[in-house]
N, C-alpha and C positions, 0 to 999 in steps of 0.2 A: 460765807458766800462773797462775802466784798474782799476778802481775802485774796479769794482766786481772781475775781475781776478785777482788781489791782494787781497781779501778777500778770496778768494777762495782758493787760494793757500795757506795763512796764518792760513786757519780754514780747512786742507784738510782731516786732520785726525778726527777731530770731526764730519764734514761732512760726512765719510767714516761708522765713529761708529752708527754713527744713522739710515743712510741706512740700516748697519748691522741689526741692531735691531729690523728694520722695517720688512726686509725678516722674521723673526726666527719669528716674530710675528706672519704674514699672514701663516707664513707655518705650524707653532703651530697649528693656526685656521683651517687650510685646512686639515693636519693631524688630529683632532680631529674631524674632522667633516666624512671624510673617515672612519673612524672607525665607524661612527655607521650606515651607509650606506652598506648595505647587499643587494646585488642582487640575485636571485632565479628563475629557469627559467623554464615556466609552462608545466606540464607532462601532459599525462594521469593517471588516480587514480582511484581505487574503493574504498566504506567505506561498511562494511557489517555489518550489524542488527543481531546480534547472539547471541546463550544462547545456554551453555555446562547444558548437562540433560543426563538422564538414558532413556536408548531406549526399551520398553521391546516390546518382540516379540509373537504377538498373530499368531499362523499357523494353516491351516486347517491338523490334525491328526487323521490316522485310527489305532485305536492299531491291531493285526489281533492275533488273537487267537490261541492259539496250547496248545499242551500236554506239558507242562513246564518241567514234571516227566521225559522227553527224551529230551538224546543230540541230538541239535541241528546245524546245519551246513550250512554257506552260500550259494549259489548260484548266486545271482544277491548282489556286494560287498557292501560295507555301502558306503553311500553316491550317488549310481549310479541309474539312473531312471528304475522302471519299468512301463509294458503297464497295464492294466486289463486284470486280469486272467494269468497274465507269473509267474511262478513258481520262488519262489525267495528265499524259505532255504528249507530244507529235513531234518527227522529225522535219528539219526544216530544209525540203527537197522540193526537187519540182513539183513533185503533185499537191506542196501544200503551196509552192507558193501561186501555182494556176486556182488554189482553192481559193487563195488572198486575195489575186484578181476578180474571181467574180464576185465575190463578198464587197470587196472595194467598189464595183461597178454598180451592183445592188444599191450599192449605199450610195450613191454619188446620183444616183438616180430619186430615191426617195428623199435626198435632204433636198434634190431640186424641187421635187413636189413637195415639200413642207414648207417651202418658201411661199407657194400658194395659199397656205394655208390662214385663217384670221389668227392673228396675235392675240393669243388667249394665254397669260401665263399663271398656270396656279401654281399653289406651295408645293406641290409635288416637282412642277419643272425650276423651279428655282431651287429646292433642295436639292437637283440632280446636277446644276449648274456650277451650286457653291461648291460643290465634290469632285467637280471637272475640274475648279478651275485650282482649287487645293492640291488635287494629283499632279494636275501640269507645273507648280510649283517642284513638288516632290521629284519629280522626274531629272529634273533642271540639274537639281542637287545632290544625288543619288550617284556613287561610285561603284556598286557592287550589281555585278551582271545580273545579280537573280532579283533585286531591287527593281531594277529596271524593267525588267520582265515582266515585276508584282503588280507595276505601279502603270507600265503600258495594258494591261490585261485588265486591269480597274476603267482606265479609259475608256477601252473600247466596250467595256461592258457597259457603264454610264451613256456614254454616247447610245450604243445602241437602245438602251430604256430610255431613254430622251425620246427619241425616234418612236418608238412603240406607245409611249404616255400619250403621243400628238396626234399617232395614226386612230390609236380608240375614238379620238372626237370627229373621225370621217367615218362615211356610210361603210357598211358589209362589203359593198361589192366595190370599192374605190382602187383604184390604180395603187396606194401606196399600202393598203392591205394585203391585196397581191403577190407586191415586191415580195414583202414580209415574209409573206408564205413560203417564200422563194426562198426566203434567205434560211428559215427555221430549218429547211430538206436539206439546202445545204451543209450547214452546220450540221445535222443528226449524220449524211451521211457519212464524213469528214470523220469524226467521232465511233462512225462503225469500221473505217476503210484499215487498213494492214498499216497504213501510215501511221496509227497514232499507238503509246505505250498505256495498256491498261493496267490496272492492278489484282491479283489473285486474293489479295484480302482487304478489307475493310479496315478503316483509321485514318491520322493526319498525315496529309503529304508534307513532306520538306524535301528540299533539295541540297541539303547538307549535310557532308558526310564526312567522319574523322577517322574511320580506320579502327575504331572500337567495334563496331559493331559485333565481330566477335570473339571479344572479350571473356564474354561469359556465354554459357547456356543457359537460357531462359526458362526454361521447364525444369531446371533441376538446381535451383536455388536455394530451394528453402529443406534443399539435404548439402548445401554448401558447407566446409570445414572452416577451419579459421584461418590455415593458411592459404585458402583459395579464396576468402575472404582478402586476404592481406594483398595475396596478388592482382586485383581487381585494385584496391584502392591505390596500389602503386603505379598501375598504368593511369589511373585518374587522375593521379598527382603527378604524371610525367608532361613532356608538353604533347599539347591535343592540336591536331593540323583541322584547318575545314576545306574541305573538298566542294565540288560540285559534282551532286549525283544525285540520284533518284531513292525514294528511301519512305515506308509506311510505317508509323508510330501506331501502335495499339491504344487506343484513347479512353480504352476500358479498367485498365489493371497500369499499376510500374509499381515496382521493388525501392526501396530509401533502406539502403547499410550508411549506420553510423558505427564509429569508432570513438569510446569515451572512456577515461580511465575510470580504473576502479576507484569508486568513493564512497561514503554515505546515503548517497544515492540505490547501493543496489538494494537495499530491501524496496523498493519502490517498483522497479524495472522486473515486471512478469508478463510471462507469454500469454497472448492471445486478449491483453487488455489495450484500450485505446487510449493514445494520446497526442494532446496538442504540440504541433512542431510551428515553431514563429520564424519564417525565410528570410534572414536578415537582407539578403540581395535584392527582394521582394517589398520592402520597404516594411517589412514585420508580417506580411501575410501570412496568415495563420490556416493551417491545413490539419488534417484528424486523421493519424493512418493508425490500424493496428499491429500491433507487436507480433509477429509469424513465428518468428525463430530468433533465440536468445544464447550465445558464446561466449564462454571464456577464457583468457589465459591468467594469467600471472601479473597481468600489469591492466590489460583494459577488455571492457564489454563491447562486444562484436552482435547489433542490434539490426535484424531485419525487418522491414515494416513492411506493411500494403495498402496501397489507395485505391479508389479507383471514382474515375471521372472527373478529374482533379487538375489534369498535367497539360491543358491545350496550351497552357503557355511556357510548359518546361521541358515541352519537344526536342528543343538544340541545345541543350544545359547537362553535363554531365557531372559536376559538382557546385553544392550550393553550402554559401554558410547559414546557421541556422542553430536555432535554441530548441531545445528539446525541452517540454514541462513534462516532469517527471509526478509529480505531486504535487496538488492543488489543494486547501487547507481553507474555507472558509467560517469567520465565525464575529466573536466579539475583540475585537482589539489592543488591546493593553500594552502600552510601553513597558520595556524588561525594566526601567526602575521605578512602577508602580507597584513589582512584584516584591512580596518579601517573604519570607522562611519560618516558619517556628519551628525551633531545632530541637526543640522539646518532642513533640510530636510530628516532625516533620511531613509537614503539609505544605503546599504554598496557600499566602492570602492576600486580599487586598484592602485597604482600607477607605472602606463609602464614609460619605459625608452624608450622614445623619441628621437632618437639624444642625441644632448647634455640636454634633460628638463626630467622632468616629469612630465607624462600626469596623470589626474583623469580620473580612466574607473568604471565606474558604474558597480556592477555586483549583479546576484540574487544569493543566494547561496541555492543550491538544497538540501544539505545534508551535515552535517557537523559530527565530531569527534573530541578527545581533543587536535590534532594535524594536523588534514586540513579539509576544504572543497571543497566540488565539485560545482565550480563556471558554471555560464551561463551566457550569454549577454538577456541586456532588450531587445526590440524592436527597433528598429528607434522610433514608436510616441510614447513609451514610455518615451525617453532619453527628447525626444520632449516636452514630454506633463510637465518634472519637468523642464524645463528650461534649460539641459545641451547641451554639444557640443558632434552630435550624430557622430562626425565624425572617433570614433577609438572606438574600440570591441575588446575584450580580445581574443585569440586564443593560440594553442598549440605554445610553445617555443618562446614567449613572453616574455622577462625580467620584472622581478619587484622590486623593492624599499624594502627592510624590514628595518625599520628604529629604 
């Protein structure tokens, strides 16, 4: 024993150096080995099946007919629904403008007598105010004839419910009541009289018109070929003029032909299922049409959809760009290098962090991308049926190995 404690004490420093060296070694090893040992801890993830294309828009459209040789003037503004048969522009001829006069006269008369009235202003006249005085802005700035029209027709409707808010607070039988009355007969009959242009059907008015209109046959669409197809999107993609005219959008139903090459996509694309289209011109607005009729040639998929109640803003738009989600994939999330192979039995697995070990957990993988997929667990007698240990199943917020 004093042997050794004399050797030991004789060799303490070389003793001490090779311990040294021993640590730095293992710790080397242990530090190198940490480094490539990446943990990643499992989410929820979608992967979406999608193709950016050109959306063009088939509508059901009534041109309605007038004397073009006469100014014309709105009634029901662009953009807003009429019923069948409501009067929705007038021409602007003598009998409207003797209409103008006495309407003007009316009103010239009741703003004098609202001047009598106490200054009472609630949030309803001051909301009608701040709308006045924003239009008369708009007006100022406004290049395009039918703007002008939109935005004098805002006016005078404001003004006149200004008018009407103020007349409620005087009695039943008062002088600007009256007027009122005066003015409503007039206006209805104005609106019955041979002067104004009604419409035969129900929808949105516009008064923009490009010379598509007939393009296509609306009722016979969804027996359309694919080179009647083709021709439709060629006049789309030609240039489109805008016109001034009169013209009812169907605000129930419109037609979306897309044109997408053929890809991996098409086991996806079948008739008569629904899906999400993202309007890139729409700042992603996201709309749900279904699939009608489904074409194809040699090179791309010719894709008929249908909406309906959808389009009050895509009245004067005859192509839109736009994403089509073809296939949507929700599940568990995994980075593509958390996955790995056994080529043995060719399964894929992942590797949980177990305590201190790691576990091999089997997983199906539903749907993949060039940066993750959307993992599932086998069965129990499947885990069973290859021989493995069914006893752990991958789940949300799981740790894993990337190595």
């Amino acid at each position: 024993m004093n042997k050794v404690m004399d050797f030991l004490k004789a060799n303490i420093k070389i003793i001490v150096l090779i311990i040294a060296i021993v640590c730095f070694f293992v710790y080397s090893l242990n530090k190198d080995s940490l480094k490539k040992k990446i943990t990643y801890t499992v989410v929820s993830g979608t992967i979406e099946r999608s193709q950016e294309t050109n959306l063009y828009l088939l509508k059901k459209e009534t041109l309605i007919e007038y004397d073009s040789t006469l100014p014309v003037t709105a009634i029901i503004d662009q953009g807003k629904r009429a019923a069948k048969g409501e009067a929705i522009a007038t021409y602007k001829n003598d009998s409207y403008d003797e209409y103008l006069n006495q309407v003007g006269e009316i009103d010239k008369q009741i703003q004098t007598l609202v001047k009598d009235l106490p200054v009472t202003y609630s949030a309803d006249i001051a909301n009608i105010e701040n709308k006045i005085l924003d239009y008369s802005v708009e007006i100022q700035n406004a290049t395009s004839y039918i703007k002008m029209q939109e935005y004098k027709a805002k006016l005078d409707e404001l003004a006149y419910k200004k008018i009407t808010v103020l007349a409620n607070s005087t009695p039943d039988s008062s002088a600007i009541r009256d007027l009122i009355s005066q003015r409503e007969n007039l206006v209805k009959l104005s609106k019955e009289s041979s002067n104004t242009i009604s419409t035969p059907v129900s929808g949105i008015v516009t008064y923009k018109t490009d010379g598509l209109e007939d393009a296509y046959h609306y009722a016979s669409l969804e027996s359309y070929d694919v080179n009647q197809f083709n021709e439709i999107i060629a006049k789309y993609d030609g240039t489109i003029n805008s016109e001034f005219g009169i013209k009812i959008v169907d605000n129930y139903d419109v037609y979306f032909l897309t044109k997408t090459a053929r890809d991996d996509n098409d086991q996806y694309i079948k008739q008569y299922s629904k899906y999400r289209i993202r309007i890139s011109d729409f700042e992603n607005k996201t709309i749900y049409a279904s699939l009608i009729n489904k074409l194809q040639d040699d090179e791309y998929n010719y894709c008929l959809f249908k909406i309906t109640n959808e389009i009050d803003s895509l009245i004067d738009y005859r192509k839109l760009s736009c994403e089509v989600v073809w296939n949507t994939v929700s599940g568990m999330a995994v980075p593509t290098n958390a996955v790995y192979k056994d080529a043995e039995k060719g399964y894929d697995y992942v590797l949980m962090v177990y305590g201190a070990e790691y576990v091999k957990v089997p997983i199906k993988i539903v749907a993949s991308s060039d940066s993750i997929v959307i993992a599932d667990n086998y069965s129990k007698e499947e885990i069973e049926a290859m021989g493995l240990d069914s006893r752990f199943k991958l789940e949300l917020y799981d740790e894993l190995v990337i190595e």
